[in-house]
C-alpha positions as CSV (number, residue, x, y, z in Angstrom):
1,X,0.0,0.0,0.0
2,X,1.3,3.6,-1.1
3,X,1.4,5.9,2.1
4,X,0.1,9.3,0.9
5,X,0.4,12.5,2.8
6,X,-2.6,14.9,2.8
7,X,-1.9,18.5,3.2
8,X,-4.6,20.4,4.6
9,X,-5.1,24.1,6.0
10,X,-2.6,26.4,5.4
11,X,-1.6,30.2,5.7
12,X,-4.2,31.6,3.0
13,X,-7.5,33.3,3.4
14,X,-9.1,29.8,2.3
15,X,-8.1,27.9,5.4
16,X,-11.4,27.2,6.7
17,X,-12.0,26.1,3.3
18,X,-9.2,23.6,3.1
19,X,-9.8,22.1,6.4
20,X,-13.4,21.2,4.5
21,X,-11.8,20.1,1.3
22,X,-9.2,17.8,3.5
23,X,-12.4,16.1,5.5
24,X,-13.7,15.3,2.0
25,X,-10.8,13.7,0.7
26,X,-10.2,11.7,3.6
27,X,-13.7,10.5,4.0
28,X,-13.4,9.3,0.4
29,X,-10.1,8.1,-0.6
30,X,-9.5,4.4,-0.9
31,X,-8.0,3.2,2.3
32,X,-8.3,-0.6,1.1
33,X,-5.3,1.3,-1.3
34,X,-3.4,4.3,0.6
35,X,-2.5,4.7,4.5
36,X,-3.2,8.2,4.8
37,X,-1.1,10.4,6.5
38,X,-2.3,14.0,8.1
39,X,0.1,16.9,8.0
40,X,-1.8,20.1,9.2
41,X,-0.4,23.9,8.7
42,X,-2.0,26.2,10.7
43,X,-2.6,30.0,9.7
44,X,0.6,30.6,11.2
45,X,2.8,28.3,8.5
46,X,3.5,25.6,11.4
47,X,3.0,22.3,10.2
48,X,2.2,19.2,12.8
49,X,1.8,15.5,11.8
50,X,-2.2,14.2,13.1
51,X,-2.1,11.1,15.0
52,X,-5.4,10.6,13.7
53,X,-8.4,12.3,11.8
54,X,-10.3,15.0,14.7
55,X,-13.1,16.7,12.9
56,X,-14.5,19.6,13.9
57,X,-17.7,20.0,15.2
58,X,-19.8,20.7,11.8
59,X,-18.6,16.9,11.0
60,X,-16.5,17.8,7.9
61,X,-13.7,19.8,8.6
62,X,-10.4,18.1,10.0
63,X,-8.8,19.7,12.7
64,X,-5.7,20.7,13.9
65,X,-4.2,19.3,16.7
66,X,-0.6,20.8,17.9
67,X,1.2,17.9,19.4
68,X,3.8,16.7,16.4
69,X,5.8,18.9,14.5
70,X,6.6,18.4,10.5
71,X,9.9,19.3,8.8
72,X,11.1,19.4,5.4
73,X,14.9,18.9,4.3
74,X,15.7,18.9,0.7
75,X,16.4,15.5,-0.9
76,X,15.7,13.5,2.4
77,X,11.7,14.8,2.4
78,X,9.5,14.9,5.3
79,X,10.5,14.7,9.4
80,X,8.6,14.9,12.6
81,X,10.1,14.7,16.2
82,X,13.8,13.1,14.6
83,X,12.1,10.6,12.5
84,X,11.8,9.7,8.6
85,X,7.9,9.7,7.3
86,X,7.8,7.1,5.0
87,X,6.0,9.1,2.3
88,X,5.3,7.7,-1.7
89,X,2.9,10.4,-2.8
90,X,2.0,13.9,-1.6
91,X,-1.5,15.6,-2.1
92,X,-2.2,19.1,-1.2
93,X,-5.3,19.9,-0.3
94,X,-4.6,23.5,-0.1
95,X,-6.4,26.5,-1.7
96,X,-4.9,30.2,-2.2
97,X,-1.7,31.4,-1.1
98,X,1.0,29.3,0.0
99,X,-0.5,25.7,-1.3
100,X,-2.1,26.7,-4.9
101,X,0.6,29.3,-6.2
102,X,3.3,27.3,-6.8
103,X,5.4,27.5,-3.4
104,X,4.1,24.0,-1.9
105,X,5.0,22.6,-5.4
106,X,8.2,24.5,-5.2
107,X,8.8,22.5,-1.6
108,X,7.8,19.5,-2.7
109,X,10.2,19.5,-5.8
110,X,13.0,20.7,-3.6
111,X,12.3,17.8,-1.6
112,X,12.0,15.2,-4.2
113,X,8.0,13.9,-3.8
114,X,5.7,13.6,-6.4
115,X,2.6,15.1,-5.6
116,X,-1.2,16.0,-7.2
117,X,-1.9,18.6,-9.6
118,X,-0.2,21.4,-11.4
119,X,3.8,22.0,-11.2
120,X,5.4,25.4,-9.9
121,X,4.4,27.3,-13.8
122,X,1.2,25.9,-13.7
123,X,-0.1,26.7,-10.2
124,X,1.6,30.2,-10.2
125,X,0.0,31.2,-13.7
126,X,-3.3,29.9,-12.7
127,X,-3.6,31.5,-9.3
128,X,-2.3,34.5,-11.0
129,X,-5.6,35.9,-12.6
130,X,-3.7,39.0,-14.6
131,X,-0.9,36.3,-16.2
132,X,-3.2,34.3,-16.5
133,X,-5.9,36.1,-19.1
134,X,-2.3,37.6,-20.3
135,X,-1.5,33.7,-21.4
136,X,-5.2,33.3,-22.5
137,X,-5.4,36.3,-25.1
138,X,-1.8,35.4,-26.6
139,X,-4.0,32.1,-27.5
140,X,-7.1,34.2,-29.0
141,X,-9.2,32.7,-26.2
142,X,-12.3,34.7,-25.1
143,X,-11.6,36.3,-21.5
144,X,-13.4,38.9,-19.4
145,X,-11.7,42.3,-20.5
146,X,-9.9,43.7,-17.9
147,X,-7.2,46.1,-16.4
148,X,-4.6,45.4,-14.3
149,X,-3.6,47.8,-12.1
150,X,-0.3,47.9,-9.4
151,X,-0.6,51.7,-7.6
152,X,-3.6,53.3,-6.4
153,X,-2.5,56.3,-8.9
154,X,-3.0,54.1,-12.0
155,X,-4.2,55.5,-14.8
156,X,-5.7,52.3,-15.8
157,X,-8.2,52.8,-12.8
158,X,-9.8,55.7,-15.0
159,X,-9.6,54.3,-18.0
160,X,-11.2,51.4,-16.8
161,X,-14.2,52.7,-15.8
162,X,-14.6,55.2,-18.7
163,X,-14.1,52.1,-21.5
164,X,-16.6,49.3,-19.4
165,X,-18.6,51.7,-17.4
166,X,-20.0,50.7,-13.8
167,X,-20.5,48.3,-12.6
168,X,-17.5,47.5,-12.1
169,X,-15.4,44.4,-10.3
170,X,-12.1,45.5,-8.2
171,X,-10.3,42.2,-7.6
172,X,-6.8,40.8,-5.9
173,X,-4.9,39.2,-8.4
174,X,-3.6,36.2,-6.7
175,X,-6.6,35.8,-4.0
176,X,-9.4,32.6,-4.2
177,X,-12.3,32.1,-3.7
178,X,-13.6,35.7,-4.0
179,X,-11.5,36.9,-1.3
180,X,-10.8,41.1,-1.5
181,X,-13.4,40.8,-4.4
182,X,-16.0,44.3,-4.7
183,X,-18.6,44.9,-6.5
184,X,-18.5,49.2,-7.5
185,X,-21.1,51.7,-8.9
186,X,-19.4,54.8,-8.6
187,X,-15.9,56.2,-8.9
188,X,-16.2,56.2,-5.0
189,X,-16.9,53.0,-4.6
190,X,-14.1,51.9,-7.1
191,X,-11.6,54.0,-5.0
192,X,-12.5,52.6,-1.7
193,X,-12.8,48.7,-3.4
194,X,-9.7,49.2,-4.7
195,X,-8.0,50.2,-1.1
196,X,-9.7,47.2,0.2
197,X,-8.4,44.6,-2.2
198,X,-4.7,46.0,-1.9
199,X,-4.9,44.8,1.5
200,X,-5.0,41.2,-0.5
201,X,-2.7,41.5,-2.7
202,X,0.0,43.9,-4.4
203,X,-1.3,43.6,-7.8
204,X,-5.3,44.1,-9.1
205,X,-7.4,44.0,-12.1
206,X,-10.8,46.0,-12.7
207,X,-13.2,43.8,-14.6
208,X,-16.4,45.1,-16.0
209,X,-19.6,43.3,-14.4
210,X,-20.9,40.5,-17.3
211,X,-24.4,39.9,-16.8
212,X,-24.1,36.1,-17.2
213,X,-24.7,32.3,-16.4
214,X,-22.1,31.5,-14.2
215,X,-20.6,28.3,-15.8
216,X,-17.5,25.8,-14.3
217,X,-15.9,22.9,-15.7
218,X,-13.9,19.7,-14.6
219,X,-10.7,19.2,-16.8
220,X,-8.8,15.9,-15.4
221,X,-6.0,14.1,-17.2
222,X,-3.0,15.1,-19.2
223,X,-2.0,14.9,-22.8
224,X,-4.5,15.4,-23.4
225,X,-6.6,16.2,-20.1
226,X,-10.5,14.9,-20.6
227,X,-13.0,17.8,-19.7
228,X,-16.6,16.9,-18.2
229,X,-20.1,18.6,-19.4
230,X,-20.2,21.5,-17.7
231,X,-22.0,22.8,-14.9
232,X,-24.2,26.2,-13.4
233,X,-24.1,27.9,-10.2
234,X,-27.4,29.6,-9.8
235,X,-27.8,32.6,-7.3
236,X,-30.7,34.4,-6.2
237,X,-28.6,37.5,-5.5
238,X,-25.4,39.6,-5.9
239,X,-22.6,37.6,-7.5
240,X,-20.6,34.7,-6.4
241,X,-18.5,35.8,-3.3
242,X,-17.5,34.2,-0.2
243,X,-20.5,33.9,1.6
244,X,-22.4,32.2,-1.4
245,X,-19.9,29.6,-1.9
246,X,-19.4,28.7,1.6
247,X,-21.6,29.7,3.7
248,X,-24.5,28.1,3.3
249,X,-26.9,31.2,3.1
250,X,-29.2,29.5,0.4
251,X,-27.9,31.9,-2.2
252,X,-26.3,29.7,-4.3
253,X,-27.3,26.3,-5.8
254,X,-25.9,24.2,-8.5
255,X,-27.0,22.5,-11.9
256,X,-25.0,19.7,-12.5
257,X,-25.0,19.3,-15.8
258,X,-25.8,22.6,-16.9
259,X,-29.0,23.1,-19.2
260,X,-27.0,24.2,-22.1
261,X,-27.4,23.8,-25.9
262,X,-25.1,21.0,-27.0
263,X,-22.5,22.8,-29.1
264,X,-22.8,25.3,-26.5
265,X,-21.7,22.7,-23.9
266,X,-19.0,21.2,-26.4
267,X,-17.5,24.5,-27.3
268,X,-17.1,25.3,-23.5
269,X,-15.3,21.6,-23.2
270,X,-12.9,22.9,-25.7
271,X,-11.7,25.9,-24.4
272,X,-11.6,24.4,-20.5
273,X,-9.1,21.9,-22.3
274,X,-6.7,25.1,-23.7
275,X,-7.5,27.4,-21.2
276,X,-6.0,24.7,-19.1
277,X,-3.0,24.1,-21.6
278,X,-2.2,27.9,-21.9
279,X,-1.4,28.0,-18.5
280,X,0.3,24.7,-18.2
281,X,-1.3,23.0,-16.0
282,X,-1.3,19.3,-15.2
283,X,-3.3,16.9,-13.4
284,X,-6.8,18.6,-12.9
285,X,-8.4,21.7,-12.7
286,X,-11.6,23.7,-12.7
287,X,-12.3,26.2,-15.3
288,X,-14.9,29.0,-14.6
289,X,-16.7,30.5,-17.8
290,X,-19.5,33.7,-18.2
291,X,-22.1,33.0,-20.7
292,X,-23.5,36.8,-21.6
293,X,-27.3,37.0,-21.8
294,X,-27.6,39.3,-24.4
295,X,-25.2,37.6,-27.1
296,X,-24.7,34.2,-26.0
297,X,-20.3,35.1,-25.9
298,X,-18.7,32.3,-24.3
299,X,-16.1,34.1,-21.9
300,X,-13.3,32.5,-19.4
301,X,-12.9,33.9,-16.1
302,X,-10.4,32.0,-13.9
303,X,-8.8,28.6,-13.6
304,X,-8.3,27.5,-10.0
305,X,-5.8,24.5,-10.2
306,X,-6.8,23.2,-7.1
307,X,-10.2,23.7,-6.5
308,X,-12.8,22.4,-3.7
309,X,-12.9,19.5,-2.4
310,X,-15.6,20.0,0.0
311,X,-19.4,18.1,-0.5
312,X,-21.0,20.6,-2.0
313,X,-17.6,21.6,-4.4
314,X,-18.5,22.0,-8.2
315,X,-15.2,19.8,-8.9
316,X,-16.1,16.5,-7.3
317,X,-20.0,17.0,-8.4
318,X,-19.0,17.6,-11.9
319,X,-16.7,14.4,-12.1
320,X,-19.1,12.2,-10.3
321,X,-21.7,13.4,-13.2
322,X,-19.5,12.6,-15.9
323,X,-19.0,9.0,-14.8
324,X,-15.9,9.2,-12.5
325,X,-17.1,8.5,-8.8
326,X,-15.4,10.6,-6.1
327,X,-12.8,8.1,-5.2
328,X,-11.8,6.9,-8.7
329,X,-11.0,10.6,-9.5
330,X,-8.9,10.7,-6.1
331,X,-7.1,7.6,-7.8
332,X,-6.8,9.1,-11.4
333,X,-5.0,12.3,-9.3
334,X,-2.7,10.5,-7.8
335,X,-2.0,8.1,-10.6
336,X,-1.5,11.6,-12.8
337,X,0.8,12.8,-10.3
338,X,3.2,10.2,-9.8
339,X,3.2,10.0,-13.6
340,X,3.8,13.4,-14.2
341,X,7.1,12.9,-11.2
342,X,8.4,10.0,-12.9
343,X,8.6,12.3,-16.4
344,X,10.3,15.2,-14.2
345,X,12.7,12.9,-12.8
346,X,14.0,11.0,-15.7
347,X,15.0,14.7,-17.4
348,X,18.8,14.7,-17.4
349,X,20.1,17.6,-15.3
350,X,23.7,18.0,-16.5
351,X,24.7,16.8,-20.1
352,X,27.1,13.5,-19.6
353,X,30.0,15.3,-21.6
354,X,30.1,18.7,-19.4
355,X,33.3,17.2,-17.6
């Protein structure tokens, strides 16, 4: 049996979110196949290895407990308390900062495990919403005009609102699931959306508001990746933030598959499989499409290479409806990933005749 390490919590804004996502995992991965180990990182960076699985007391996320401390050395891989973890496969269950934008992957190279999803390019262009539409127009893919801004004194932040008009969307570059995001009417607003959202991130981009069908799509697999009919999120107010996705408020509900026109639904397939190529990512990933109401203009929004796992994640449902059952796609990750290692590690580093 393969002993694989699951990487929950972490520094971002998404912890909460992870610790959900992690509960999931566990509760569905094979352990007829995989012992399971639990590494934790609380908000603070500090990782500690779980002696077992403590949920907390909504009865899905997995806790934290403080007891067993996790280090990483390169080469040698993963430590607690003086002694070697035995680990063949690493998957981080980790959303936002510090677990989807390339630095875990970064770690986890340096140390020499393979692990699930996108590589250090691929998770840093994806959670990077500016490079990432920059990577998506170079392809003459359809994206959500925007302007990306880096000062408060930008002159992009007028010219943005004189070319779209209000309203307008202020958002944090590299920040998930809606986090800093505001929705602005006025020049005011705009100004005081944008201070919020550099306390997120040093780099923004000012979107106008597409009134659209909110649209996501599974893309698992590689070379190439196999992307499932795609679904709706349906809200009965405001736009997709926070609170709607997570918060159980009854504002949000899904439509898995979405009721879409079948070239519609095909075409969508399509660019979810080079959307997902642009940015080279690897493994699996969710891509997250507008659908205007007045022309029918298929747009991308964002990729998020490692999207919810949590019961009520589009990802999972999305999967499931295409024919691959929660656990099989757990395998199909993992299987991906030690793949993907294997090609990594059989590159030659230095040519045999440099000496």
């Amino acid at each position: 049996m393969k002993t694989v390490a699951l990487l929950y919590g972490g520094k971002s804004g998404e912890h909460e979110v992870s610790l959900r996502s992690a509960g999931s995992v566990f509760t569905h991965i094979d352990k007829n196949s995989y012992i399971i180990l639990l590494i934790g990182i609380t908000i603070q960076g500090e990782w500690f290895l779980q002696n077992k699985a403590v949920y907390k007391d909504d009865g899905e996320s997995l806790s934290i407990i403080k007891q067993n401390p996790v280090s990483i050395f390169p080469g040698k891989g993963f430590f607690s308390r003086g002694k070697n973890l035995h680990i063949d496969f690493v998957f981080p269950v980790l959303h936002g900062l510090f677990g989807e934008d390339g630095t875990i992957q970064g770690v986890l190279e340096t140390a020499g495990v393979p692990y699930a999803g996108s590589g250090v390019l691929g998770s840093a262009a994806g959670m990077d919403k500016c490079i990432s539409k920059h990577l998506w127009q170079q392809q003459k893919l359809p994206v959500v005009p925007f302007r990306e801004i880096k000062t408060s004194r930008s002159p992009h932040i007028a010219e943005a609102a004189e070319t779209f008009g209000f309203p307008l969307f202020v958002k944090p570059s590299r920040a998930g699931s809606s986090v800093g995001i505001k929705k602005v009417r006025t020049m005011d607003e705009l100004e005081a959306g944008i201070s919020y959202a550099f306390q997120f991130d040093t780099k923004l981009l000012i979107e106008p508001a597409v009134n659209g069908r909110e649209i996501e799509c599974s893309v698992l697999g590689d070379n190439p990746p196999e992307a499932f009919p795609p679904g709706e999120i349906l809200l009965h107010e405001g736009f997709y933030d926070y609170t709607s996705k997570y918060g159980n408020t009854g504002n949000a509900r899904t439509a898995v598959p979405a009721d879409l026109p079948g070239n519609v639904s095909s075409r969508i397939r399509e660019y979810a499989v080079e959307a997902f190529a642009a940015v080279e990512a690897s493994g699996f990933a969710r891509v997250d499409f507008f659908i205007e109401r007045e022309t029918g203009r298929i747009l991308i929004n964002e990729i998020n290479t490692l999207p919810g796992f949590t019961s009520i994640s589009m990802f999972s449902q999305l999967c499931e409806a295409g024919g691959v059952h929660y656990s099989v796609m757990l395998d199909r990750v993992i299987s991906l990933g030690e793949k993907a290692f294997l090609r990594r590690k059989a590159l030659k580093r230095i040519p045999e005749d440099i000496f």
